[in-house]
C-alpha positions in Angstrom: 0.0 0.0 0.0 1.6 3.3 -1.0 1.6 6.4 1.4 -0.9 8.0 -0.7 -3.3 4.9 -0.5 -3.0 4.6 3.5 -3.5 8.2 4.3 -6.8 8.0 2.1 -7.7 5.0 3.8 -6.4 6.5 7.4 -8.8 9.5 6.8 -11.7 7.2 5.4 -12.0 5.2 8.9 -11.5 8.5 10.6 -14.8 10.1 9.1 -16.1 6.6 9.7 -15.4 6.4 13.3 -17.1 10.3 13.8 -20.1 9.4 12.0 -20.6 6.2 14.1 -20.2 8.5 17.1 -22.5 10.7 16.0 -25.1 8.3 15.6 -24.6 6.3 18.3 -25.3 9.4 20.6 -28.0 10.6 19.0 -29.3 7.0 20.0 -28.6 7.4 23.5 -29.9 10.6 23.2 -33.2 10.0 21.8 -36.1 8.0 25.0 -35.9 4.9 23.8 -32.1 3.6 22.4 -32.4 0.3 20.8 -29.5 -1.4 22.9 -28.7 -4.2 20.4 -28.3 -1.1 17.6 -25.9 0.7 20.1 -24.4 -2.1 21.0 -23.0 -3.4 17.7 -22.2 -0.1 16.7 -19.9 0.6 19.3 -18.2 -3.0 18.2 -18.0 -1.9 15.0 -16.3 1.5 16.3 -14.0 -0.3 18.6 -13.0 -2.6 15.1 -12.4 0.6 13.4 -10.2 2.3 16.3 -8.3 -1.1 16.2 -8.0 -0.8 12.7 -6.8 3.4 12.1 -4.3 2.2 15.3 -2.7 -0.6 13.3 -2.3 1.8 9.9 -1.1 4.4 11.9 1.6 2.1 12.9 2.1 0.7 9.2 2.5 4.3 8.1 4.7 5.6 11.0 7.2 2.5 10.5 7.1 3.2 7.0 7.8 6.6 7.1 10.6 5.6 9.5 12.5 3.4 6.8 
């Protein structure tokens, strides 16, 4: 993956991970949350947290050599 390609991709999960924030507070926000919904969006944010963490590290070691 080229430098070009990962910090597309980087900034990709990043607007992903803020949208899925967005909506999972306007859930908790609203009377009634649907709990299932919430909670397998907040898995699916945790997965994408995991997965900007690992590409950060592929681009930082990569910048390194």
């Amino acid at each position: 993956m080229t430098d070009v390609t990962s910090s597309e991709s980087l900034a990709q999960l990043r607007v992903e991970h803020r949208d899925l924030d967005t909506v999972i507070s306007f859930l908790n926000d609203k009377g009634h949350p649907d709990e299932d919904l919430t909670r397998r969006l907040k898995r699916r944010k945790l997965n994408l947290r995991d997965r900007i963490a690992r590409l950060e590290h592929t681009i930082a070691a990569s910048a390194t050599s």
